[in-house]
C-alpha positions in Angstrom: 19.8 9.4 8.4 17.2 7.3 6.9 17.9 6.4 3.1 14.8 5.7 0.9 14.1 2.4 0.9 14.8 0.1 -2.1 13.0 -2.3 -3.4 14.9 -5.2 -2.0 14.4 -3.6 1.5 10.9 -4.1 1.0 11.0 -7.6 -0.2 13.2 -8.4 3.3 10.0 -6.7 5.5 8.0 -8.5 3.0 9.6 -12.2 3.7 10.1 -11.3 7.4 6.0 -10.7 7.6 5.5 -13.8 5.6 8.1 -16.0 7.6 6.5 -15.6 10.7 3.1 -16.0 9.1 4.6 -19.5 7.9 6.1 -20.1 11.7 2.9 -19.2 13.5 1.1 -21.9 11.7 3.5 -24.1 11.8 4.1 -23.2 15.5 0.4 -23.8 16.2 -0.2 -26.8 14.0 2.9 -29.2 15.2 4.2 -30.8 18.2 2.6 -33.7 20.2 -0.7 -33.9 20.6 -3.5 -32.4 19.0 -2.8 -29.6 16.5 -3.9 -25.7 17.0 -5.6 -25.1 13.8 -4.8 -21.6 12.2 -5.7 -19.9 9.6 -3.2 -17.2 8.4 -5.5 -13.8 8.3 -5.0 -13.6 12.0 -2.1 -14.9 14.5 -4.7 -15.0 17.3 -8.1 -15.6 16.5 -8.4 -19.2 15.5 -7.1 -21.8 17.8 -8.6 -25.3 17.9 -8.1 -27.4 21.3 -5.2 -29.6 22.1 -4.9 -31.7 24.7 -4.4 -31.5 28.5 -1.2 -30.9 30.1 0.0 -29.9 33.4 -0.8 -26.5 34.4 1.8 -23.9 33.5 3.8 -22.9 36.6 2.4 -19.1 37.2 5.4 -16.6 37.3 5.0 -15.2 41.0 5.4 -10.8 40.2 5.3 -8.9 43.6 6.4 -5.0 43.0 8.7 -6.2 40.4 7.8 -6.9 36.3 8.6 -9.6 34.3 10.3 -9.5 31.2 9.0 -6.6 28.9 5.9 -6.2 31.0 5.8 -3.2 32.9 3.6 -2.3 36.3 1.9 0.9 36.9 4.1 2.4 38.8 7.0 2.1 36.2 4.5 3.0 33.0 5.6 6.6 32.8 8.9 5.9 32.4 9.1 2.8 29.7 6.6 5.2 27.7 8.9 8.2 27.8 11.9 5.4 26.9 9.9 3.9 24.0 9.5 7.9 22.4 13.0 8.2 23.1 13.8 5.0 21.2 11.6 6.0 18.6 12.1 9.9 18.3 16.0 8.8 18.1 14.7 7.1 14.6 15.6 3.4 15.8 12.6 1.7 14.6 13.0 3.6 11.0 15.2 1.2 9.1 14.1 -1.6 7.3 17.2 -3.7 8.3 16.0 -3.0 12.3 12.1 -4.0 11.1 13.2 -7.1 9.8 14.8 -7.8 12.5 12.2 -7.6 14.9 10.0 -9.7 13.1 12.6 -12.9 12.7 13.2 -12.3 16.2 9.2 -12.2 16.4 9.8 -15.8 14.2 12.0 -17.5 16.9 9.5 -16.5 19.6 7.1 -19.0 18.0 9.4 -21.9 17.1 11.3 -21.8 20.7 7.9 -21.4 22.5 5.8 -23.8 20.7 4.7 -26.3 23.6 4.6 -23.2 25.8 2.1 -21.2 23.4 0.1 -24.2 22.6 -0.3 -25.4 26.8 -1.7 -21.5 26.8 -3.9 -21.5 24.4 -5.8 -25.1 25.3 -5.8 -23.4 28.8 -7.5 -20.2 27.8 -9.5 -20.9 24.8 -10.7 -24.7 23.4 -12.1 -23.8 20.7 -11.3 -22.8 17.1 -12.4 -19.9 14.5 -11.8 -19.7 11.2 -10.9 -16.4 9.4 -10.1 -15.7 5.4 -10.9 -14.0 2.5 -11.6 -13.6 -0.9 -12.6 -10.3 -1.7 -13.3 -6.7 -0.1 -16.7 -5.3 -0.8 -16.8 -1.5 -0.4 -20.4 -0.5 1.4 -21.9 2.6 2.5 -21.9 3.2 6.1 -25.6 4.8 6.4 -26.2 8.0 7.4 -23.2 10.7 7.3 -22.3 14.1 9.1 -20.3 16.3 7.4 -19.0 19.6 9.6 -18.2 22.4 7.4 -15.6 25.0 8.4 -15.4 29.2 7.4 -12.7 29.1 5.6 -13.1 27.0 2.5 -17.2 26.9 2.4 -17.6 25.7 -1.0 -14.9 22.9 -1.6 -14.8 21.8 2.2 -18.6 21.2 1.7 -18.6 19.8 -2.1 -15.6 17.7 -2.1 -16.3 15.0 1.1 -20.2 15.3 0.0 -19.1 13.9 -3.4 -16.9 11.3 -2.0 -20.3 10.2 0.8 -22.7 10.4 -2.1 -20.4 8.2 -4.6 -20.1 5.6 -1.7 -23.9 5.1 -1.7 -24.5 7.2 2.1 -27.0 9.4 2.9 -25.8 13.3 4.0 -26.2 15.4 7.0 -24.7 18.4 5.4 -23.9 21.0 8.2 -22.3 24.1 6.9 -20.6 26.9 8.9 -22.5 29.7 10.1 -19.4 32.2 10.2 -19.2 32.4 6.2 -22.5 33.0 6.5 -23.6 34.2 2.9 -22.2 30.5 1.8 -24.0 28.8 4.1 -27.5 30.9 2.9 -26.8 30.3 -0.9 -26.3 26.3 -0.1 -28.9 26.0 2.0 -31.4 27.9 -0.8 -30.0 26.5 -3.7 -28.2 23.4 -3.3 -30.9 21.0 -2.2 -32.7 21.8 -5.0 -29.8 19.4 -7.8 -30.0 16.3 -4.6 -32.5 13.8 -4.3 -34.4 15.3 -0.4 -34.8 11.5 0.7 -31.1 11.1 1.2 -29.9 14.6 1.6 -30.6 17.3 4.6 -28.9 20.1 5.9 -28.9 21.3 9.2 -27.8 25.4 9.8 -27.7 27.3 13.1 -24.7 27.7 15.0 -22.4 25.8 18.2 -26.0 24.9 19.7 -27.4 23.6 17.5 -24.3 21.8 16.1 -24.0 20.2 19.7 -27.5 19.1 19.5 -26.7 17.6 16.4 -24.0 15.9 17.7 -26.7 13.9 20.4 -27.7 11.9 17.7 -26.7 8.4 16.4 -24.6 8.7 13.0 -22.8 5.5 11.3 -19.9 8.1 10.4 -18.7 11.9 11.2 -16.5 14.0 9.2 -15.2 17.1 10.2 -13.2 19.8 9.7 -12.1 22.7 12.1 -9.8 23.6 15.3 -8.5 20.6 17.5 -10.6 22.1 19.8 -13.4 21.1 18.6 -12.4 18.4 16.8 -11.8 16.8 20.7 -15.8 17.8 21.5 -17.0 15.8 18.0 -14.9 12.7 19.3 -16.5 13.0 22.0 -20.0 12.9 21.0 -19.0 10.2 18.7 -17.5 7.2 21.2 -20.5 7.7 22.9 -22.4 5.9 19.8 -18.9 4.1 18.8 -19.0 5.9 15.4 -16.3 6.4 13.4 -14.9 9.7 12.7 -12.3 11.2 9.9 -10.9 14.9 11.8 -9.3 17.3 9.4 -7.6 19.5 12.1 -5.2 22.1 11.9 -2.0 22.9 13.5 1.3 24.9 13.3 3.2 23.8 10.1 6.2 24.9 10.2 9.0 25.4 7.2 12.5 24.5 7.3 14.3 27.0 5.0 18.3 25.6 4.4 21.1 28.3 4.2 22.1 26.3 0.4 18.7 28.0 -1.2 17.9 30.9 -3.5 16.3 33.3 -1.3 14.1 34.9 -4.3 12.6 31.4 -5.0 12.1 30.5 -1.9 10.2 34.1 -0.8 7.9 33.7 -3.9 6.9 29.9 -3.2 6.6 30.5 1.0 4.8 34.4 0.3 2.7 33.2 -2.1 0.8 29.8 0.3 1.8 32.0 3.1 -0.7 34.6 2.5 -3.2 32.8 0.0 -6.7 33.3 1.1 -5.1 36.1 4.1 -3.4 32.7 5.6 -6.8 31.7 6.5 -5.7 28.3 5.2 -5.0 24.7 7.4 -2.4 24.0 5.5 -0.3 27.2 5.0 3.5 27.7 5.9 2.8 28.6 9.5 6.6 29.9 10.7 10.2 29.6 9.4 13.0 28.2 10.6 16.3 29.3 9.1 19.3 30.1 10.2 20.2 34.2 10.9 22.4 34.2 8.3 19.5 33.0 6.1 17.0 35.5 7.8 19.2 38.3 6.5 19.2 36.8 3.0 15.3 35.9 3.2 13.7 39.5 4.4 14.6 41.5 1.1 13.5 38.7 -0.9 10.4 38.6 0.9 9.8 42.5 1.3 10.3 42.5 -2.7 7.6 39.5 -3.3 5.0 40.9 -1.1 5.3 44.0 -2.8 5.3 42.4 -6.6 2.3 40.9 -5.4 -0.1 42.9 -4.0 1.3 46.3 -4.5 2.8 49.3 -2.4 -0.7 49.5 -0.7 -1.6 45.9 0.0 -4.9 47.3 1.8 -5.9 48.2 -2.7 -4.6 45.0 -3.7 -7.6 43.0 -5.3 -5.4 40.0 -4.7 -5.7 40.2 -0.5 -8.8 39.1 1.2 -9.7 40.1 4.4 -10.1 38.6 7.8 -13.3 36.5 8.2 -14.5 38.6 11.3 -13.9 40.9 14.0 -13.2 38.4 16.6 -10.5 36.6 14.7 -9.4 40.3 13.3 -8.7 41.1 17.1 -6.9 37.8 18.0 -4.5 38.4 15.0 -4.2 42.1 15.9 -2.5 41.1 19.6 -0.4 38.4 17.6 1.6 41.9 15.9 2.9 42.4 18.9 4.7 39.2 19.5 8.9 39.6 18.2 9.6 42.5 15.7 7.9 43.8 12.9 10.0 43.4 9.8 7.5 43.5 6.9 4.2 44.8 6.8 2.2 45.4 10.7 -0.6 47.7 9.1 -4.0 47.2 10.1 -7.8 48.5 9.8 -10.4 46.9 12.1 -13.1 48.8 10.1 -12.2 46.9 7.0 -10.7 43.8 8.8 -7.5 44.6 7.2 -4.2 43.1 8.1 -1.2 43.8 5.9 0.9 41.0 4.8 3.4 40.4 8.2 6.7 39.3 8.5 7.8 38.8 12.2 11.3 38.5 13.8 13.1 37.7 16.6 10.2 35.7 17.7 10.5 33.4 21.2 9.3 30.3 20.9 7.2 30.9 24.6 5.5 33.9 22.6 1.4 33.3 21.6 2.0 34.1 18.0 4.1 30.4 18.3 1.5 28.5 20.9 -1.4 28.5 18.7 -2.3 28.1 14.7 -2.2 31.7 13.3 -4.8 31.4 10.9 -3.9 34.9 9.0 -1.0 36.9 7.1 1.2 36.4 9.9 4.9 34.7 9.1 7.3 34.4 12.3 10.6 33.6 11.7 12.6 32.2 14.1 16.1 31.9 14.1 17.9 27.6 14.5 21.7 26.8 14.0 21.6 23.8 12.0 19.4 21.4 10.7 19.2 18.5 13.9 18.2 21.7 16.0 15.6 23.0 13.6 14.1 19.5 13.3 14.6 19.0 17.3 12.1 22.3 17.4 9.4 20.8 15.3 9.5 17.2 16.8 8.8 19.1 20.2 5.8 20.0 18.9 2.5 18.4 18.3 2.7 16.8 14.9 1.3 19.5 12.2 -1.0 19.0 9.0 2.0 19.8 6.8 5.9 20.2 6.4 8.0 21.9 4.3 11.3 21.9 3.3 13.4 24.2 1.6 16.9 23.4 -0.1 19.0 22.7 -3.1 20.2 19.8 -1.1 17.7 16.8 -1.7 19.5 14.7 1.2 18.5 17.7 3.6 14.8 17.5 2.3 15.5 14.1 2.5 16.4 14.6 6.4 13.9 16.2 7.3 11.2 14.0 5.6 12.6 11.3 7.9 13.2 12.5 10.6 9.9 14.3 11.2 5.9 13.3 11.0 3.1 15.4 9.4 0.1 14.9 8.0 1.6 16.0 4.6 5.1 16.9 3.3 6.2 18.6 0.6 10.2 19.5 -0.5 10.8 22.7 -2.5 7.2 23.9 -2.5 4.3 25.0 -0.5 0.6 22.8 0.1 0.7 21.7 -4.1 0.4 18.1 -2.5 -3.1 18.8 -1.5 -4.3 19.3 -4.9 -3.2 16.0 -6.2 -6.4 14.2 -6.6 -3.3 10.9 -6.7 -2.8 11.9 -2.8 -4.6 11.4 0.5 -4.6 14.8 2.6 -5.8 14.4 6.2 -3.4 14.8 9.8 -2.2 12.3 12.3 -1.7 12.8 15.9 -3.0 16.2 17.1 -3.4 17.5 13.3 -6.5 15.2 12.7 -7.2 11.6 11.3 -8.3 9.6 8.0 -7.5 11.6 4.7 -9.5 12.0 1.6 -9.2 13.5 -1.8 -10.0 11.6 -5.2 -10.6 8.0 -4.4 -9.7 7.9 -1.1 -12.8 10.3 -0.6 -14.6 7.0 -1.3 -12.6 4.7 0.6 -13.2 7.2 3.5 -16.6 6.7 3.4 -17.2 3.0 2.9 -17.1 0.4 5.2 -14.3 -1.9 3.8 -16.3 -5.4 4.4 -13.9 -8.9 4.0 -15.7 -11.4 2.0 -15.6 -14.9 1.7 -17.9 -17.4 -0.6 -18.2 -20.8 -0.7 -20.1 -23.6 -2.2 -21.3 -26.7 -0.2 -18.9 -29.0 -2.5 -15.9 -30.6 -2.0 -16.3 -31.6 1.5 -13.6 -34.6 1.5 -11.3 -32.0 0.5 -12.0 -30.0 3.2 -12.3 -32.6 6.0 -9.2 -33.2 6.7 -9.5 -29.6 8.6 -11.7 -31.6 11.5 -11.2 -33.6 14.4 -9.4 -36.2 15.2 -6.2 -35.1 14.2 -3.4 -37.0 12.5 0.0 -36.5 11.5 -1.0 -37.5 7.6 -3.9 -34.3 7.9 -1.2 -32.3 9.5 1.1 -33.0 7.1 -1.6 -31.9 3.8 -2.5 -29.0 6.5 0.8 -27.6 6.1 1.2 -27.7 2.8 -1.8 -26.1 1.9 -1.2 -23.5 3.9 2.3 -23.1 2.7 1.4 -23.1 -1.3 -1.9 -21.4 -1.4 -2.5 -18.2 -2.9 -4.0 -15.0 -0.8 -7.6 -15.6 -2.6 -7.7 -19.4 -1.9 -7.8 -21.6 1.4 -8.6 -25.0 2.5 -9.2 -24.0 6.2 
């Protein structure tokens, strides 16, 4: 297991980084000959000539590979080794990073003629790369993709981070919540400036159409399913894209836990808004033992909160629509019904569920349940519970459940998600401090607070200059000799990141 990293772990990573920084220039800028002049923003983007050798001897590869370098027919396999490697949790430690990169280090100074003789033969010529400062710019003109479930905020809170970053708005609100999308579409345009505002309604048509056109950025928020048809769209014009997606989060619930605490924290984001949320506890994994200890718990909460007749309850919505009412009905009859199971299509009415003995092959666990649904399904130990959710694409959010903090601690670890949280449901989201977004199949980029802004400005690199002090900077040019070599490397070697004579 993977302890947090202290301080003086990331110092090592730190040095490593900057050692082969250090040994790349150095690499590059020393030996016989004329030097390859680099600047240290990039490790291969500004060579300067040196002179001609004798042509490299070409490695002769039939069938075979050389070295690390794989052929086609063998890609399959090293892929599947390098998940292996890094599903195992290898590459996790700091002590293994920093290893890596001073083995990166020796690469450069044992291969220094050898790197050198390649680069004269494949580029002769030199950039220059550095900077000063980042300026933070608009990126133009904006789509933002609404979903049902969250009309008001998931339309307000990335139109606030666009508009702060200077962009102009394509504002495209779900049709399915469709008594939000009127009272934006009437009302809202009339507190925004119409010159850099718009808002586009209608339905998957007229969303596709939408998607024809050329934007500078796209945000959107829905299924992966469509989240694959707005990529899509948007490689055809290169334009970049945050997805918030969804995905089956699942919660790891430790046998060391008080079973009351843990109903009323899972219950309660479980069925918030009738589970029509991204980020809701989608299934639990527990142990039987657990299970047994977890059901009463839970049958008590549900009934605390919303009543011996949850259908009364003021506190439980109802289902968006009848076509996800029906998908949800056929979801019941996946496992056993341990809590709950009533439902009303005339009033899109589905009681608070607890499922059990649930297969993992079963439809209620192959696809994002989106309603007040909670399988359980039954693991022996923690490494087999975390086996079952690294299996899996990587979800939106994690949770883990114990009054152990080294099991939280494993699981945070030894798992990816777009968002984690120990002890609690999806508080993490509402911590303006915190970026929420996915990675992998749960979606890309993350917002919230300032990284709404971040999100939707084009981080430019900046670098000013006056036309003085040219001596200084003329020992950078051809010819070359070893006393400019020799001033090279120092100032390269005691200049600060906002300063640079190259």
């Amino acid at each position: 297991m993977e302890r947090p990293r202290s301080l003086p772990e990331h110092s090592q990573l730190i040095k490593g980084i900057a050692g082969i920084r250090t040994q790349g220039q150095a690499a590059l800028l020393t030996g016989p000959g004329s030097p390859q002049l680099r600047s240290s923003a990039c490790l291969d983007c500004a060579e300067l000539p040196v002179p001609q050798r004798a042509p490299l001897k070409a490695s002769v590869q039939s069938d075979q590979t050389a070295g690390g370098n794989i052929g086609m027919d063998s890609v399959g396999d090293t892929l599947q080794r390098l998940r292996e490697t890094f599903s195992a949790g290898r590459t996790r430690p700091a002590e293994f990073r920093a290893t890596q990169l001073k083995g990166l280090g020796r690469f450069l100074r044992d291969n220094k003629q050898l790197l050198q003789e390649a680069l004269a033969r494949d580029l002769r010529k030199g950039t220059q790369l550095d900077r000063a400062f980042i300026r933070k710019e608009p990126f133009g003109l904006v789509l933002i993709i609404v979903p049902w479930n969250y009309p008001l905020n998931l339309s307000l809170v990335p139109l606030v981070g666009a508009l702060a970053a200077g962009n102009c708005v394509v504002l495209k609100p779900s049709e399915i919540s469709k008594n939000m999308e009127q009272v934006l579409a009437e009302v809202l345009p009339r507190y925004l400036d119409q010159s850099c505002f718009a808002m586009v309604l209608g339905g998957p048509e007229e969303t596709g159409q939408l998607l024809e056109h050329r934007f500078d950025y796209i945000f959107f928020t829905g299924s992966p399913r469509v989240g694959r048809i707005v990529m899509t769209a948007a490689a055809k014009h290169l334009t970049p894209v945050t997805l918030e997606l969804g995905g089956k989060n699942p919660c790891y619930v430790d046998d060391n836990c008080d079973p009351e605490t843990v109903a009323n924290r899972v219950a309660f984001f479980r069925y918030f808004n009738t589970g029509q949320t991204c980020v809701a506890p989608d299934y639990v994994l527990c142990s039987p033992e657990m299970q047994e200890r977890l059901l009463p718990a839970l049958q008590s909460t549900i009934a605390r909160f919303f009543g011996e007749d949850p259908q009364s309850s003021p506190n439980l919505g109802r289902i968006i629509n009848d076509k996800h009412f029906q998908r949800l009905q056929g979801l019941l009859g996946c496992g056993r019904v341990a809590i709950g199971g009533q439902s009303d299509q005339s009033d899109r009415y589905i009681a608070p569920t607890v499922l059990v003995d649930v297969q993992e092959t079963e439809p209620v666990m192959q696809e994002e349940i989106f309603g007040p649904i909670l399988p359980i399904v039954n693991v022996r130990s923690l490494d087999e519970a975390i086996d079952f959710i690294n299996r899996r694409e990587k979800p939106l959010a994690l949770y883990a459940f114990s009054k152990s903090s080294e099991v939280v601690k494993q699981v945070l670890a030894r798992t990816s998600s777009g968002g984690f949280c120990g002890n609690d449901g999806f508080m993490h989201v509402s911590l303006a401090s915190l970026p929420f977004g996915g990675v992998g199949a749960s979606g890309m980029g993350g917002y919230h607070g300032k990284f709404s802004f971040d999100t939707f400005s084009h981080h430019r690199a900046c670098l000013l200059r006056s036309q003085g002090m040219e001596k200084v900077y003329s020992i950078r040019y051809p010819p070359y000799t070893p006393r400019n070599l020799r001033m090279l490397l120092v100032a390269m070697e005691t200049r600060s990141c906002s300063c640079t004579l190259l």
